[in-house]
MIBATI-960459 format. One line per 8 residues: their letters; for each residue z, x, y of N, C-alpha, C. Coordinates in Angstrom, 3 decimals, decimal comma. Example, Ala and Ser with C-alpha at 12.3 -4.5 7.8 and 13.67 -1.06 7.14 Angstrom:
! MIBATI-960459
AS = 7,800/13,190/-5,690/7,800/12,300/-4,500/7,800/13,200/-3,300  7,080/12,850/-2,250/7,140/13,670/-1,060/7,870/12,900/0,030
***
This chain:
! MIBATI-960459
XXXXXXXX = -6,128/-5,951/-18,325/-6,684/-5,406/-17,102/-8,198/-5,331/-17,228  -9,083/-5,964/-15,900/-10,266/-5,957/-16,591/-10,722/-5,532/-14,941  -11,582/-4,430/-14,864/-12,363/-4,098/-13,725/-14,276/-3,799/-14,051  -14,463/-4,895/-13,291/-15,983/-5,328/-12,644/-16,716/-4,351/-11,389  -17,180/-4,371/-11,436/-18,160/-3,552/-10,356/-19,728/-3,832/-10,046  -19,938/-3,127/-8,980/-21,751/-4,014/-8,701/-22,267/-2,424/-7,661  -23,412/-2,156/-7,802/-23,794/-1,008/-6,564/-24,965/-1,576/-6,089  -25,451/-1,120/-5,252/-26,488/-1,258/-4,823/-28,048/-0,181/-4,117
XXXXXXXX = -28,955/-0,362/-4,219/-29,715/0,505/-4,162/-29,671/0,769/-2,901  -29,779/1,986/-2,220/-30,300/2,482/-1,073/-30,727/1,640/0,162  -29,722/1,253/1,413/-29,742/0,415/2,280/-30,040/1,011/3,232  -31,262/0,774/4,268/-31,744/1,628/5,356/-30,429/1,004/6,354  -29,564/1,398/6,320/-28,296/1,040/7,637/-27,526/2,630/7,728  -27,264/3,345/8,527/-26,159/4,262/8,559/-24,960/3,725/8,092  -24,610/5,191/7,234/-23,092/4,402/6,398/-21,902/4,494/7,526  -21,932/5,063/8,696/-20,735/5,064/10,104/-20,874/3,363/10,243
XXXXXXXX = -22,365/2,817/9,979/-22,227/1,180/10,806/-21,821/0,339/9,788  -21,796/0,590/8,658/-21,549/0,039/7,107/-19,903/-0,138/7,203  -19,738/1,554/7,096/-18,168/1,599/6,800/-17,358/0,810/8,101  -17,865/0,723/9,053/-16,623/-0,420/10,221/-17,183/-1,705/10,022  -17,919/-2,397/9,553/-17,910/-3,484/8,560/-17,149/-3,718/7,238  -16,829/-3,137/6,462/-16,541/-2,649/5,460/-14,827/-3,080/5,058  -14,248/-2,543/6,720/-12,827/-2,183/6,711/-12,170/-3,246/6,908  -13,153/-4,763/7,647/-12,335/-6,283/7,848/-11,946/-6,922/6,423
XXXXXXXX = -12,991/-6,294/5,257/-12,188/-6,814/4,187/-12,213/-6,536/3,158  -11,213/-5,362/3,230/-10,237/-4,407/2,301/-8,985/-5,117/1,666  -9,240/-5,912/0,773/-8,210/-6,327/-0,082/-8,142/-7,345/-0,343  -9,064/-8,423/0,125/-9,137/-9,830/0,409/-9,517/-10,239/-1,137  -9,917/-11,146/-1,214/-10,491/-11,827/-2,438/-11,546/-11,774/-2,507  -12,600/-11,576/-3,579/-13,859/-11,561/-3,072/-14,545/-13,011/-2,465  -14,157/-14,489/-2,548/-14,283/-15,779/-2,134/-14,415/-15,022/-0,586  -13,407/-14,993/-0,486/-13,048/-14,983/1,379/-13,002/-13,793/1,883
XXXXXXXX = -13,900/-12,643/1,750/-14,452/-11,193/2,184/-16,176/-12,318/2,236  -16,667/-12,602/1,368/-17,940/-13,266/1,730/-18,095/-14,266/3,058  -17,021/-15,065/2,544/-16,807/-16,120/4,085/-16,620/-15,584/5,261  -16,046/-14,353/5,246/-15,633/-13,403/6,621/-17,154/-13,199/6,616  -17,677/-12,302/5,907/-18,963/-11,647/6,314/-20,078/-12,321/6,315  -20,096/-13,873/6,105/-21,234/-14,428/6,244/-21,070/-15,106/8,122  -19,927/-14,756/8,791/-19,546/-15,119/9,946/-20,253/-14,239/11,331  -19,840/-12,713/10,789/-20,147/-11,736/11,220/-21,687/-11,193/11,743
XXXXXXXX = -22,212/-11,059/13,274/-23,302/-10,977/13,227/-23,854/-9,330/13,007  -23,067/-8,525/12,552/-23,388/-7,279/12,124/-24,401/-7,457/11,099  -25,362/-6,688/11,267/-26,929/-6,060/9,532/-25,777/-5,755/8,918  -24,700/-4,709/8,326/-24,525/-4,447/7,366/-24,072/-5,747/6,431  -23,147/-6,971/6,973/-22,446/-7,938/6,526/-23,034/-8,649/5,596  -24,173/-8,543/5,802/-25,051/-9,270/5,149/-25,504/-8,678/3,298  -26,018/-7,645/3,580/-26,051/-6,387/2,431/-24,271/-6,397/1,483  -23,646/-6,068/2,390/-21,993/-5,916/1,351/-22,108/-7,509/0,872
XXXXXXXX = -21,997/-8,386/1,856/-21,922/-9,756/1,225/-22,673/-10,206/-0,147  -23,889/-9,737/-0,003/-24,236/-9,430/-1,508/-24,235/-9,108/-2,252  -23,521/-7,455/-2,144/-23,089/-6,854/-3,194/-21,924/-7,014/-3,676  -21,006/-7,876/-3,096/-19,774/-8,261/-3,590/-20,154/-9,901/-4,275  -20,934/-11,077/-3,820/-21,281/-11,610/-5,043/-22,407/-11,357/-6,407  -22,847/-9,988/-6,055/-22,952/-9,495/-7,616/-22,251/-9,450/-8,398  -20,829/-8,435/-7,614/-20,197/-8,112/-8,815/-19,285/-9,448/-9,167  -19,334/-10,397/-8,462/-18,401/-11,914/-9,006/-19,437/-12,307/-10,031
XXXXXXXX = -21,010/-12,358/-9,512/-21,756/-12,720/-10,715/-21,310/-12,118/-12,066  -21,046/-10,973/-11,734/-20,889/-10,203/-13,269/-19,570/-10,303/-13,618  -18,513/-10,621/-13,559/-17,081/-11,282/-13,455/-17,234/-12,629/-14,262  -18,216/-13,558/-13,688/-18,504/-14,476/-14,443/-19,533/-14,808/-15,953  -20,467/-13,463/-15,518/-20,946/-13,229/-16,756/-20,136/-12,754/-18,392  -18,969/-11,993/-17,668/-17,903/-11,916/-18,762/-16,983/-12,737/-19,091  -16,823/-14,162/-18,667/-15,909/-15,124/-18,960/-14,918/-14,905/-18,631  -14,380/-13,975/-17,002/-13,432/-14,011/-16,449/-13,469/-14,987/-15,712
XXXXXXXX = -11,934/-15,250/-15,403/-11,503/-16,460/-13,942/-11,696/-15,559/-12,738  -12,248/-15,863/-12,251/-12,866/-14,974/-10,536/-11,295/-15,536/-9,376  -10,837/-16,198/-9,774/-9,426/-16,125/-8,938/-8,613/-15,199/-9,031  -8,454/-14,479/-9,698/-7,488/-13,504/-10,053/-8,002/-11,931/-9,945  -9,149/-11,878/-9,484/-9,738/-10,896/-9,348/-9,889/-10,351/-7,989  -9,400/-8,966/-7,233/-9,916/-8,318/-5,671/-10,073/-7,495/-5,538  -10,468/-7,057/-4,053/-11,702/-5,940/-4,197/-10,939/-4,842/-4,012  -10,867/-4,394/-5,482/-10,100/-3,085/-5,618/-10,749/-1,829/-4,932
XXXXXXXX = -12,096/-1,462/-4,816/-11,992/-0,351/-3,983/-13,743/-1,119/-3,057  -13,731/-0,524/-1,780/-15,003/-0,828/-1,601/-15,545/0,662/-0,917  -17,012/1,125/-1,533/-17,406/2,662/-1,025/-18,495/2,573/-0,692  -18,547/3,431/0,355/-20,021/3,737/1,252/-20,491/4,811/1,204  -21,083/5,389/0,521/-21,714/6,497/0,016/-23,086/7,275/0,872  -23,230/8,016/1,520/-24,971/8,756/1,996/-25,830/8,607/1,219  -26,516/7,785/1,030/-27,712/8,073/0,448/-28,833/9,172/0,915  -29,909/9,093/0,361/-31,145/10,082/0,989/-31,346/9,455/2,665
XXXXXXXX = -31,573/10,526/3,124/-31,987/10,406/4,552/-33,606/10,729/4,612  -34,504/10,088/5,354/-35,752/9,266/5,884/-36,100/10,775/7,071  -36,847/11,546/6,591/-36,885/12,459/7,773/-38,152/11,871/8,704  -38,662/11,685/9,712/-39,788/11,582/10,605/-39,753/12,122/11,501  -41,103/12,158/12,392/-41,437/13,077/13,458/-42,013/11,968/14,287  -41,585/11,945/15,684/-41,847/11,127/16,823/-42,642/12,043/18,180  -43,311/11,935/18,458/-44,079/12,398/19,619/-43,324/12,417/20,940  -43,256/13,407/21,607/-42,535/13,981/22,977/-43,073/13,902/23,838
XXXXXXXX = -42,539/14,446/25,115/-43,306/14,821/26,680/-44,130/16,172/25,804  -44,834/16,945/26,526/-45,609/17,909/26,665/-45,589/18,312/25,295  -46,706/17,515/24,448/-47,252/17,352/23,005/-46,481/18,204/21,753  -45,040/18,017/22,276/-44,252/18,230/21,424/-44,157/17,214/20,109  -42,851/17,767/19,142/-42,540/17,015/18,187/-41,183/16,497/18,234  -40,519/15,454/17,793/-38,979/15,560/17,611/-39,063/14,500/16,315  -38,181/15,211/15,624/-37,585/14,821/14,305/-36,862/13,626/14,545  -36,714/12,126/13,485/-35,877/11,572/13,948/-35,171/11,429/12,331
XXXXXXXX = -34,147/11,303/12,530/-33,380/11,210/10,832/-33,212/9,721/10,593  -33,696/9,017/9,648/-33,192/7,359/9,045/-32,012/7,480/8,292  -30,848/7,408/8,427/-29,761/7,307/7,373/-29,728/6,112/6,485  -29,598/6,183/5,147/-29,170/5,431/4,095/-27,658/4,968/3,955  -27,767/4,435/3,556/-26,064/3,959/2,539/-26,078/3,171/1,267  -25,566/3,733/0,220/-25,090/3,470/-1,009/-23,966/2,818/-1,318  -24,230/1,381/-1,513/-22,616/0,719/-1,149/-22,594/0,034/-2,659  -21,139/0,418/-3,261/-20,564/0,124/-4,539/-19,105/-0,253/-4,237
XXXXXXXX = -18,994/-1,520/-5,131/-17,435/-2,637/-4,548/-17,271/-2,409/-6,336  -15,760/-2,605/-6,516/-15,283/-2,497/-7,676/-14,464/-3,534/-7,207  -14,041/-4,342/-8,676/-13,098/-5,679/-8,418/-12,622/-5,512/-9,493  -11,042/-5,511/-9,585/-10,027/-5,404/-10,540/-8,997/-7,093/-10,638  -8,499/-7,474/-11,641/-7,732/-8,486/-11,618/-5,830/-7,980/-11,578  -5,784/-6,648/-11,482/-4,372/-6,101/-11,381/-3,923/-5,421/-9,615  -3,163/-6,320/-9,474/-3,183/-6,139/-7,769/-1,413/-6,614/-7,696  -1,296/-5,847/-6,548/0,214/-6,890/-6,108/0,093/-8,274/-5,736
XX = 0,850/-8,843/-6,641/0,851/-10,514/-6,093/2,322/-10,488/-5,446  2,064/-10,795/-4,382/3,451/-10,618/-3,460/3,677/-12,271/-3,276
***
């Protein structure tokens, strides 16, 4: 049993727009979760798509067969939030919040082969 993993640093995307990207490919292979998400015109698709051929990079850096390997868990984590202040009607202030996301894919080679 051999489990791989990859994270990634701090992605200016909200993790609500991450995680419904996220959910088209839950279980797939990592080959064809990339091919889905290089289809997809969603920002996040692009970011996971990379962080899932990291962790194949590193799959292959250990002299595993990358066929036998899927994406055992995929997580979207809060990162730090971006506080700013935007200018109002009547020389007010309003706060606006930037949300982060922390996205880490784990890939295991022990799965149901049905």
């Amino acid at each position: 049993m051999a489990i791989v993993s990859a994270k990634t640093k701090y992605v200016r995307i909200s993790p609500q727009k991450t995680r419904e990207v996220l959910y088209l490919v839950e279980g797939k292979s990592p080959l064809e979760a990339i091919g889905i998400l290089k289809n997809l015109p969603q920002r996040p698709a692009a970011y996971i798509a990379k962080t899932i051929a990291s962790a194949l990079a590193n799959v292959r850096s250990r002299k595993f067969s990358e066929e036998n390997f899927r994406l055992k868990s995929l997580v979207v984590e809060q990162g730090p939030r971006l506080k700013r202040f935007r200018p109002a009607s009547m020389g007010k202030a309003v706060s606006v919040v930037h949300r982060t996301s922390h996205l880490k894919v784990v890939l295991s080679d022990e799965w149901d082969k049905k």
